[in-house]
GUTORLUM-879276 format. One record per residue: residue in one letter; x negated, y, z negated of N, C-alpha, C in turn. Coordinates in steps of 0.02 Angstrom, whole numbers, plus 50000, padded with zeros to 5 digits. Each point is the difference from the previous one (the first is absolute). Layout:
BEGIN
AXYZXYZXYZ ...
# end
This chain:
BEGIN
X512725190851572500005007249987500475001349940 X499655002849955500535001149926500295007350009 X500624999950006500515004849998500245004749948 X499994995649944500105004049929499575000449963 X500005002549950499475001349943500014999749935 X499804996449948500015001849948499935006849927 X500624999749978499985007249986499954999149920 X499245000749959499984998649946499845004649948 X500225000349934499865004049947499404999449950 X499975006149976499164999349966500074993849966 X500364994449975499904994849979499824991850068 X499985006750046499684993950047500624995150012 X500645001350009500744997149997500145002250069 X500444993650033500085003450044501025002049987 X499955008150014500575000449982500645003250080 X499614998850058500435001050055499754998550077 X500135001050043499674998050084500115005250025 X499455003950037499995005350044499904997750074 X500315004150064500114997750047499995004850032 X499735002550041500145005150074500554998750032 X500435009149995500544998950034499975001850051 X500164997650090499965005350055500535004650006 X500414999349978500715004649987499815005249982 X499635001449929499995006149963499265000250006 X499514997750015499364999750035499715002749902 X500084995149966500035001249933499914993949968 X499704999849944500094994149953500434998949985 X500294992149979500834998149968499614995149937 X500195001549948500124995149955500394996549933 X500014992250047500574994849957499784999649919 X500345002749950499505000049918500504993149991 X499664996249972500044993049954500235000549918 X499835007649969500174996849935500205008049965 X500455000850049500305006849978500844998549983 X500085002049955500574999849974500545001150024 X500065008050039500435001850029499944999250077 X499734995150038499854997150060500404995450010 X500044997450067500314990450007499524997049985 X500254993249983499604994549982499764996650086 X499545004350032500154996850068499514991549998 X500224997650052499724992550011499485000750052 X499394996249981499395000650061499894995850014 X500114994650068499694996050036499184996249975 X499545006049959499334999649975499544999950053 X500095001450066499475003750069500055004050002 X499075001950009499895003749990499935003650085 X500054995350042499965002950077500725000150031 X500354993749975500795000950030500484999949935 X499865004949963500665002349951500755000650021 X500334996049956500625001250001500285002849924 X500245004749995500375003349947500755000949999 X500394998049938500775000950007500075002549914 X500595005249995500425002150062499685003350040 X500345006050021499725005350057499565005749978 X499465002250016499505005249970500635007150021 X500205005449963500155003750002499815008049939 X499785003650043499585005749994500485007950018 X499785003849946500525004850028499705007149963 X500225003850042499535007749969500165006450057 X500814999849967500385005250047499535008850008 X499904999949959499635008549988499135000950026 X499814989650045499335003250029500015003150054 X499295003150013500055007050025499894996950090 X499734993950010499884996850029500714993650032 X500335002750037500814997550002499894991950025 X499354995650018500154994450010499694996949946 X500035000049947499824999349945500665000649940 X500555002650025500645002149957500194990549978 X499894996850053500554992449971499694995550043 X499864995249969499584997250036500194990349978 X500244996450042500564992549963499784996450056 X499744994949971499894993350062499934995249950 X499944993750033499774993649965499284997550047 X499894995549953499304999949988500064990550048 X499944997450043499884993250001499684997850047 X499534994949971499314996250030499515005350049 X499995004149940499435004250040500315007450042 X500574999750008500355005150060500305003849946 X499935007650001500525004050000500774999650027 X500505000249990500605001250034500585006549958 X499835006250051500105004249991500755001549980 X500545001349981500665000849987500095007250031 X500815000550049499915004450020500415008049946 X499704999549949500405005249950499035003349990 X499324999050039499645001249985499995005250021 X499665005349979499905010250041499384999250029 X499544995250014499555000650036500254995050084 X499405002350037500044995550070499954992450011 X500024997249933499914993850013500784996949991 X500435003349978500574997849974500234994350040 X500354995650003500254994550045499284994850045 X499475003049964499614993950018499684996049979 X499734994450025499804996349947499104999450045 X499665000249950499124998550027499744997449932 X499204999450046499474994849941499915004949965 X499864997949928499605002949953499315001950035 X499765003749974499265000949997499485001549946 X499484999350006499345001149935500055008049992 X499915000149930500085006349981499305004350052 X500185006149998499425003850047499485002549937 X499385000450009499635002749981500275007949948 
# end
């Protein structure tokens, strides 16, 4: 089951990995060749991803409060939630899943 996704530009590049978050019940995505990003590291699975450092997301002024901060790490496939997250998943850790329709 592939977990992430390729996230490519009109040059057919792939320039990041998209992932379903259950936290923010929202898309997350890791960009690869952005400047002002981390240089994060990918395992290269596409069903049990591991990503480092830590995915951290933040957007104090949404209107939608589990969506304000959103910080976990990414390894072999599992979410693991950090508990500084504003949604209900904070302090846990679960499987990834396939993006939904």
């Amino acid at each position: 089951m592939r977990v992430i996704n390729e996230v490519v530009n009109n040059n057919r590049e792939v320039i990041g990995y998209s992932m379903h978050c259950p936290g923010c019940d929202h898309m997350h995505i890791v960009w690869t060749n952005r400047p002002d990003a981390p240089q994060w590291k990918w395992n290269g699975s596409f069903e049990k991803p591991t990503f480092s450092p830590s995915l951290l997301l933040t957007a104090p002024d949404h209107g939608d409060p589990k969506r304000r901060r959103c910080h976990s790490f990414i390894r072999e496939g599992r979410w693991e939630f950090l508990s500084d997250c504003t949604h209900n998943m904070a302090g846990k850790t679960v499987n990834m899943v396939e993006e939904p329709e």
